[in-house]
N, C-alpha and C positions, 0 to 999 in steps of 0.2 A: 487147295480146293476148299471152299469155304461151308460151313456145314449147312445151309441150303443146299446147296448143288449135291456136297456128299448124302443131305435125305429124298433128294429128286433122284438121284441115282438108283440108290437102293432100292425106293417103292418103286422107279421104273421097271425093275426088272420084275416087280409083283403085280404089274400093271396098273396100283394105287398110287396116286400119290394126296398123302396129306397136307392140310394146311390148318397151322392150329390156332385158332379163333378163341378171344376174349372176348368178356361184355365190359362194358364204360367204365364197371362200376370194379374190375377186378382193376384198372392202370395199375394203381396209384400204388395197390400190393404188390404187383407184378416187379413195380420196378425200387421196391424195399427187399424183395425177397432174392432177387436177380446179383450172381457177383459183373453183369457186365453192364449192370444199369446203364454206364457212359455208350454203350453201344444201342442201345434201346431207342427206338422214336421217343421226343419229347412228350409228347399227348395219344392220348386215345387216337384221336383224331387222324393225327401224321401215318400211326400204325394203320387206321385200318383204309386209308388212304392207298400205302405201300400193299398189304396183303390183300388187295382187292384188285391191283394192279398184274400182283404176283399171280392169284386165284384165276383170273382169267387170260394171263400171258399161259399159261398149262395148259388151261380149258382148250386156246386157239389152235395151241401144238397137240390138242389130239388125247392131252393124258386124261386118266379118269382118275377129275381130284376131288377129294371131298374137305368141310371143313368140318373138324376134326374140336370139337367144344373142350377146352382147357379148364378144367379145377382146379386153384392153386391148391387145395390142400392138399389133390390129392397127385399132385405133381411135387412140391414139396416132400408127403411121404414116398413116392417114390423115388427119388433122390436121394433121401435120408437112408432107405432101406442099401441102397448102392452106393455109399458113398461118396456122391456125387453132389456138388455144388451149383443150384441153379443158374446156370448159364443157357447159352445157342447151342453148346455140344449135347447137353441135355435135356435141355427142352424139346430138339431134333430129335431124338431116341427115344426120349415118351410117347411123342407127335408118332412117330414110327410103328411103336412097339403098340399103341392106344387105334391107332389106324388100322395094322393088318388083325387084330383082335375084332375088327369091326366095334370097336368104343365108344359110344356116342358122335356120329357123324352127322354133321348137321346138314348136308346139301353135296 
């Protein structure tokens, strides 16, 4: 199961589901900072193309999702603190853990 599905799962069962939203201007960090860059959308663009697709394929199905504003640094420190490597497993469980925290939700 791929860590979308395993973070739609989980916030299903919290009735949330997040979706965690960059700005233009984080890409370019995003995918310096990221060990699965090669997995990553090539642009801004492709990305928020796909998470807008995703945000509202939830919406249709009923879930209550919100977008969920990403700071790398302080996703970064949260990673560093857990030993954790920015990746989808991780970024999933920040987006998660930043979500039921009620963390800066944007919509």
């Amino acid at each position: 199961m791929g860590t979308r599905a395993r973070l739609r799962r989980r916030e299903e069962q919290r009735g949330i589901v997040g979706v965690g939203w960059y700005r233009p201007e984080q890409w370019e960090r995003l995918l310096e900072i990221s060990s699965d860059r090669d997995q990553l959308e090539g642009t801004y663009e492709e990305w928020l193309g796909n998470a807008t697709r995703v945000f509202r394929y939830l919406k249709r199905q009923g879930f209550a999702v919100v977008k969920t504003e990403i700071a790398l640094e302080d996703l970064l420190a949260w990673c560093a603190k857990r030993g954790l490597e920015v990746n989808g497993e991780s970024r999933a469980k920040y987006i998660m853990e930043k979500t039921s925290h009620g963390g800066n939700e944007l919509a």
